[in-house]
C-alpha positions in Angstrom: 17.4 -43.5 21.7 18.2 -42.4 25.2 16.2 -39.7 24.3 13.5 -41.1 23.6 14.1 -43.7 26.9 13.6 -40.5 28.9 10.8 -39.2 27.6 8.4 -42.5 27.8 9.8 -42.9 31.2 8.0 -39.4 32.2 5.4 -40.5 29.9 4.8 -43.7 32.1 5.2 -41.1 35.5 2.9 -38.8 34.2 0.2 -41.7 33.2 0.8 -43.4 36.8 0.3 -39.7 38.6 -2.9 -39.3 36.4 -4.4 -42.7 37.6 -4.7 -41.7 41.0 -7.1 -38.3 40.3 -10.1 -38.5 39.7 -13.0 -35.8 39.6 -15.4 -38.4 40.9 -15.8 -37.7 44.6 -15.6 -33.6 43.4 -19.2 -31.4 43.3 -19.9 -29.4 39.9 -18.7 -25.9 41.2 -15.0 -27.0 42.2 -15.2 -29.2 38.6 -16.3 -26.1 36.9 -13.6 -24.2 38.5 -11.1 -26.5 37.8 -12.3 -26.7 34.0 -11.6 -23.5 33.6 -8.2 -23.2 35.1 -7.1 -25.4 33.2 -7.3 -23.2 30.4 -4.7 -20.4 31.9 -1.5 -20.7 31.3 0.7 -23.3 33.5 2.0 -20.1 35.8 0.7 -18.8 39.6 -2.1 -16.4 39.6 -3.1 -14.7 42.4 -6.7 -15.1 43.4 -8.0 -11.5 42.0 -6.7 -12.2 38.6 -8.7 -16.0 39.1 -11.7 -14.1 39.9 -11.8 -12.3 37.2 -11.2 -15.3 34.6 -13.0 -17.6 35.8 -15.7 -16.4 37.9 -18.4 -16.4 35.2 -20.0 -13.5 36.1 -20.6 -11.3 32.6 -22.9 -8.3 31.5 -26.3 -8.5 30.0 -25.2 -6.2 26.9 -22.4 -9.0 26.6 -24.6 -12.0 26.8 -27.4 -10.4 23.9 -24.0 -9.8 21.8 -24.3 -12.4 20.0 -27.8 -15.3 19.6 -25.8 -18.3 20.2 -24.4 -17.1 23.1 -24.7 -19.5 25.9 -26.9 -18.4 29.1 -24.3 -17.7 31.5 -23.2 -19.9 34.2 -24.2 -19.2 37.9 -21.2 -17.0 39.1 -18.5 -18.8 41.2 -17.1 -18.2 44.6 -13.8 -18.8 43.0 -11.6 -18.2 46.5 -13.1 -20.1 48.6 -13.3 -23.0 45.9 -9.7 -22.2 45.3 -8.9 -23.0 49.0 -10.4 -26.1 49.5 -9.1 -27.3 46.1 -6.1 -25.9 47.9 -6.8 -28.4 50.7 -7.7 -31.5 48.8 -4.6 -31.5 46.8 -5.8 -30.1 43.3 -4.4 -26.8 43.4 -0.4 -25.5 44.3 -0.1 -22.7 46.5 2.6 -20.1 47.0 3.0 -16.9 47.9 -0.6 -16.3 48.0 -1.0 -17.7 44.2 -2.4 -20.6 42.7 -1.7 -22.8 39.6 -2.8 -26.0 38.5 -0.1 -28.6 38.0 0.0 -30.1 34.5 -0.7 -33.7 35.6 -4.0 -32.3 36.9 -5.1 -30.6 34.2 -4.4 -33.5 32.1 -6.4 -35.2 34.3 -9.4 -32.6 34.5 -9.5 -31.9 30.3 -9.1 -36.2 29.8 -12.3 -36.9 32.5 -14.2 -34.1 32.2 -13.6 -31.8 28.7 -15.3 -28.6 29.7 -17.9 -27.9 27.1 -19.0 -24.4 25.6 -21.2 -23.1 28.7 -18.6 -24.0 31.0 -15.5 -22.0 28.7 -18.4 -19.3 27.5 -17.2 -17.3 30.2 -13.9 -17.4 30.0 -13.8 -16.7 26.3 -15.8 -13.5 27.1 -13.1 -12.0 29.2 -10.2 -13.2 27.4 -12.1 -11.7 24.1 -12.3 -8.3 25.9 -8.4 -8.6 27.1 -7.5 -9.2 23.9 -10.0 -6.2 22.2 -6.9 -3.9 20.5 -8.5 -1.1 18.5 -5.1 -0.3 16.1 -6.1 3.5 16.3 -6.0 4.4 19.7 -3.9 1.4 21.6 -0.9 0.5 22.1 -0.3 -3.1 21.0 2.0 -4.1 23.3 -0.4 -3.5 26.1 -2.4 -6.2 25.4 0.8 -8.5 24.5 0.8 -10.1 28.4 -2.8 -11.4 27.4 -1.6 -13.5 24.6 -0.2 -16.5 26.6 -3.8 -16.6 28.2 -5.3 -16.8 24.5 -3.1 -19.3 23.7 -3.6 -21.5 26.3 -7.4 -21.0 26.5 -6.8 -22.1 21.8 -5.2 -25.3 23.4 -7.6 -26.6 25.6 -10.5 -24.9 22.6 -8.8 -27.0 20.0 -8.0 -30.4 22.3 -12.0 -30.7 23.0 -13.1 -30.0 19.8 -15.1 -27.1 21.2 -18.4 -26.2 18.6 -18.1 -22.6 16.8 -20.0 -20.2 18.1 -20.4 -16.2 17.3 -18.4 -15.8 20.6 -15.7 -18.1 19.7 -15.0 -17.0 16.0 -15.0 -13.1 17.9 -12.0 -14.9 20.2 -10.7 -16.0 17.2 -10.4 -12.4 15.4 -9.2 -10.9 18.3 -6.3 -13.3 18.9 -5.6 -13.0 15.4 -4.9 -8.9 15.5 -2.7 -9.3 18.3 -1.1 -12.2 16.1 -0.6 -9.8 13.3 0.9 -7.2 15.8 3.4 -9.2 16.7 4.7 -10.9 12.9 3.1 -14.2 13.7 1.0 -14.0 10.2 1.0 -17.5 9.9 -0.8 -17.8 13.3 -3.3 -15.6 12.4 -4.0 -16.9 9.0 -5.2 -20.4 10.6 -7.6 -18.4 13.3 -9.0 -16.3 10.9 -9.4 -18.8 8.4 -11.7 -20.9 10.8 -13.5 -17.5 11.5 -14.2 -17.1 8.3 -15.6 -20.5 7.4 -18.0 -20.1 10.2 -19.1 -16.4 8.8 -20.1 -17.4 5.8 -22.0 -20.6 6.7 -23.9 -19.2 9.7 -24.7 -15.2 8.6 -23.7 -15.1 4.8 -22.2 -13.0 2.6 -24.4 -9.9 3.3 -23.3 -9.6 6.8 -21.1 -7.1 8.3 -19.3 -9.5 10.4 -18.6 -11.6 7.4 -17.0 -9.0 5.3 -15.0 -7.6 8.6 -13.1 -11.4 8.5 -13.0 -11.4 4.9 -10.9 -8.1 5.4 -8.9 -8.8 8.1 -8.4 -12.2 6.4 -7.2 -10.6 2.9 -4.9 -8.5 5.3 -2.7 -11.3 6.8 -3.1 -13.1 3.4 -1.4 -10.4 1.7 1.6 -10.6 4.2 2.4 -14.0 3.7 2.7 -12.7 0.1 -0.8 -15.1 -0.8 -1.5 -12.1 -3.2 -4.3 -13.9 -5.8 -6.0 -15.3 -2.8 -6.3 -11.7 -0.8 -7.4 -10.1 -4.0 -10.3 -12.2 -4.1 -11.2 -11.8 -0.1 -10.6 -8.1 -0.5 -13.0 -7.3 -3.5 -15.6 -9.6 -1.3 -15.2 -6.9 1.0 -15.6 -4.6 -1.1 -18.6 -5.5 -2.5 -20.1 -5.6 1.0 -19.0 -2.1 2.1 -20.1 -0.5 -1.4 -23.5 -2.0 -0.9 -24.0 -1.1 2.8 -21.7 1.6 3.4 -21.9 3.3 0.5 -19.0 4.7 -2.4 -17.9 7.6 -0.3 -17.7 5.7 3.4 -13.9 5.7 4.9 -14.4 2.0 5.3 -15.0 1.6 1.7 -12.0 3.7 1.5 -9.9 1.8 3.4 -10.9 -1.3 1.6 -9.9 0.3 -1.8 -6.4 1.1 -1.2 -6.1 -2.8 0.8 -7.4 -4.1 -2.6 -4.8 -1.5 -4.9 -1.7 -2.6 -2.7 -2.8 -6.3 -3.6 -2.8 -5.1 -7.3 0.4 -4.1 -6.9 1.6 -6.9 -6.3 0.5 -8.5 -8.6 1.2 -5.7 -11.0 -1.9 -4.7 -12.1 -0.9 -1.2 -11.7 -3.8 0.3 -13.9 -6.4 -1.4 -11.5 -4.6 -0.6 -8.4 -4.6 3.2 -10.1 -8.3 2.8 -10.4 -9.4 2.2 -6.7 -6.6 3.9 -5.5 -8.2 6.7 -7.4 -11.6 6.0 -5.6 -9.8 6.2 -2.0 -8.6 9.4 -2.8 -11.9 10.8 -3.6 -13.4 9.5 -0.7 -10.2 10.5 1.6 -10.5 14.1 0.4 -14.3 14.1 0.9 -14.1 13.0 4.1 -10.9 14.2 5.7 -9.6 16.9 3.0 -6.1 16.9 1.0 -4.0 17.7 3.7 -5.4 14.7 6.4 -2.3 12.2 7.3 -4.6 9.6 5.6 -5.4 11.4 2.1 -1.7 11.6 2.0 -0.7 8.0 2.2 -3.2 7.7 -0.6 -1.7 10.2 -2.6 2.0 8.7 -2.0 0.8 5.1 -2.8 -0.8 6.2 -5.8 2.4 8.2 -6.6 4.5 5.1 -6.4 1.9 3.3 -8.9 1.7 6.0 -11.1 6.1 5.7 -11.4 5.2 2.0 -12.4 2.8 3.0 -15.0 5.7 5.4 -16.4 3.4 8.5 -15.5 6.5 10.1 -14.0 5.1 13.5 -14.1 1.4 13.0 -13.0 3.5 11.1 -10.0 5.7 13.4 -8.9 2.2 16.3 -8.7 0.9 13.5 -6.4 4.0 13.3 -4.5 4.1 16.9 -4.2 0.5 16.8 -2.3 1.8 14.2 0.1 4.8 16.1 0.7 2.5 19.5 1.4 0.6 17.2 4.1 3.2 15.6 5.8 5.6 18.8 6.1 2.6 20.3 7.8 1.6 17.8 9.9 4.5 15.5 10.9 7.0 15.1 7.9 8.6 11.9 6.7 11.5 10.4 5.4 9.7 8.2 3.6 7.8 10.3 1.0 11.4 12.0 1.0 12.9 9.2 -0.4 9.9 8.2 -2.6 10.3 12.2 -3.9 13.7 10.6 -4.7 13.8 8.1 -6.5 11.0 9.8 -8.6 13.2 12.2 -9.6 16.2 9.9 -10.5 13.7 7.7 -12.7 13.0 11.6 -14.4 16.8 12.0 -14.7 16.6 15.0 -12.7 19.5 13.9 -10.8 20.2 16.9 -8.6 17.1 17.8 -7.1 16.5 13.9 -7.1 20.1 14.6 -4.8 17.9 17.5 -2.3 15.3 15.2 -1.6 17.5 12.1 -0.9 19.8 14.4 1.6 16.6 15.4 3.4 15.2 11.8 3.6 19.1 11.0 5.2 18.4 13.3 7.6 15.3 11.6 9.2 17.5 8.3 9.1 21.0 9.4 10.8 19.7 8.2 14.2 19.0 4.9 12.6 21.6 2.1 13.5 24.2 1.2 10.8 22.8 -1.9 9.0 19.3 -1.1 9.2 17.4 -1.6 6.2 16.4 2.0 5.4 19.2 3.9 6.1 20.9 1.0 3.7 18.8 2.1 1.2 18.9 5.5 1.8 22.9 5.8 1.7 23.0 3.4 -1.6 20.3 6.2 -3.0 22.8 9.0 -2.0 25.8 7.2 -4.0 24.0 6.3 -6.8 22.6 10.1 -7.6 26.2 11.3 -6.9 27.8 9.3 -8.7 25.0 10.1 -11.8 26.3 13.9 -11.5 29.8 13.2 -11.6 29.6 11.7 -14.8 
């Protein structure tokens, strides 16, 4: 109760406060600038970073991206607006930065919603920010951009902005740095609007339709929705067989997403079966000793053990091993090696392997999760040979 006393007293404040704004005596340019602050986060900014979010200013190639992108805006003299916003009581200053006080941007998104050519701009740059390729970046680089594509989602989902090509690209992009961070269910919900828009405005035979469809099966498949990323996987596949060909590493790729699905669901003699059809793409492609073909070959090791193909696992185990000695090695395919062996009963070369996985984990704390498993391996093949 007194709880609740407080908060619709600030609720009353906050109301009062907003009743004495209003956009009415303001020009389009300092409402235009004001719309699109208040989609940053609720923090100073200094007046470079404000430049280059909400100037408008964006490339040709990046306007003809996509046909419904919206002309772009004339580009905005965003410091000197800043100032006499400054001046007029809009803004905050300090230290040289500017924010936009809540009250006001309640009042700015409540009198004037910003609609899709005002925000097209600011989607643009935040889309770029957010643009992590996962095989050359560093995800945590682009982790101080994800407050700005939250806040920009808020002010997106409290207006009821239309979907455009441009906005469903925000979408995907937020999502991956979403996934890099655990935050599946996030994800799921962007990507799910992505792909709703996909597959209503281009269809089924589009490559941007089958790239959501995959990353949407991906983040599926962590939250352990397994039937439901089967079916948005083999979409994808379909796609990349048709336009990509059999033998294309994408195809590839989608393969062995649809064969960990299978997996799951223990369908091991389908997951065997496109697991089977990565490899021969992977070895085409890359050749048997690649880091990639020999993830394939482990995985399909591991499938093969389910199956009870124990020694048609352990030749495939041996390939992976051959790569990964040569390139990197890994505990991992250690321990796989393993527990292979103890499933065999060959309990003291099962013993080798396990010593040279421990090896790879004795840096790890005590506790964590693999060198748990590692140590209870270890105990269990000892204990085997002592009886």
């Amino acid at each position: 109760p007194v709880a609740r006393q407080v908060g619709e007293r600030v609720d009353r404040v906050a109301s009062y406060l907003s009743s004495l704004w209003t956009l009415a005596d303001l020009s389009p340019e300092p409402i235009t600038l004001l719309q699109r602050m208040a989609c940053l986060p609720s923090d100073y900014h200094d007046a470079a970073r404000l430049t280059e979010l909400l100037a408008g200013s964006r490339s040709e190639a990046e306007d003809q991206e996509d046909d419904a992108t919206p002309p772009t805006t004339k580009a905005l003299d965003v410091l000197d607006l800043v100032l006499d916003l400054v001046d007029l009581g809009w803004l905050l200053k300090s230290d040289g930065a500017y924010k936009l006080h809540q009250v006001v941007q309640t009042v700015v998104l409540d009198q004037s919603p910003p609609s899709r050519e005002v925000l097209a701009p600011v989607i643009s740059v935040l889309t770029q920010k957010l643009n992590y390729d996962q095989f050359k970046d560093n995800p945590v680089d682009f982790f101080p951009w994800l407050p700005f594509g939250e806040a920009l989602q808020r002010v997106i989902d409290h207006v009821g902005l239309p979907v455009d090509p441009k906005l469903a690209k925000f979408w995907d992009k937020l999502g991956r740095i979403y996934v890099q961070q655990g935050k599946y269910v996030r994800a799921r919900n962007l990507w799910e609007k992505a792909v709703a828009f996909a597959e209503a405005e281009w269809g089924p035979e589009h490559a941007r339709t089958a790239m959501y469809w995959n990353n949407f099966a991906y983040v599926l498949d962590e939250l352990g929705a397994y039937t439901e990323a089967k079916g948005y996987y083999t979409k994808a596949i379909r796609y990349a067989e048709q336009h990509l060909g059999l033998d294309h590493k994408n195809t590839a790729g989608a393969y062995s997403n649809l064969a960990a699905v299978l997996q799951a669901l223990g369908e091991y003699a389908e997951a065997r079966t496109y697991l089977e059809k990565a490899i021969a793409s992977d070895e085409k492609n890359f050749g048997t000793e690649h880091p990639k073909t020999a993830i394939r070959y482990s995985n399909l090791a591991v499938v093969l053990q389910d199956l009870g193909e124990l020694a048609e696992a352990r030749t495939y185990l041996e390939k992976a091993l051959a790569s990964d000695e040569k390139n990197f090695g890994t505990a991992t395919i250690y321990n796989n090696m393993a527990s292979l062996l103890e499933a065999m009963g060959e309990y003291t070369e099962a013993l080798t392997w396990a010593e040279k996985a421990m090896m790879g984990k004795v840096k790890l704390p005590e506790g964590h999760p693999s060198r748990e498993t590692g140590e209870q391996l270890l105990v269990r093949l000892r204990s085997k040979l002592e009886e």
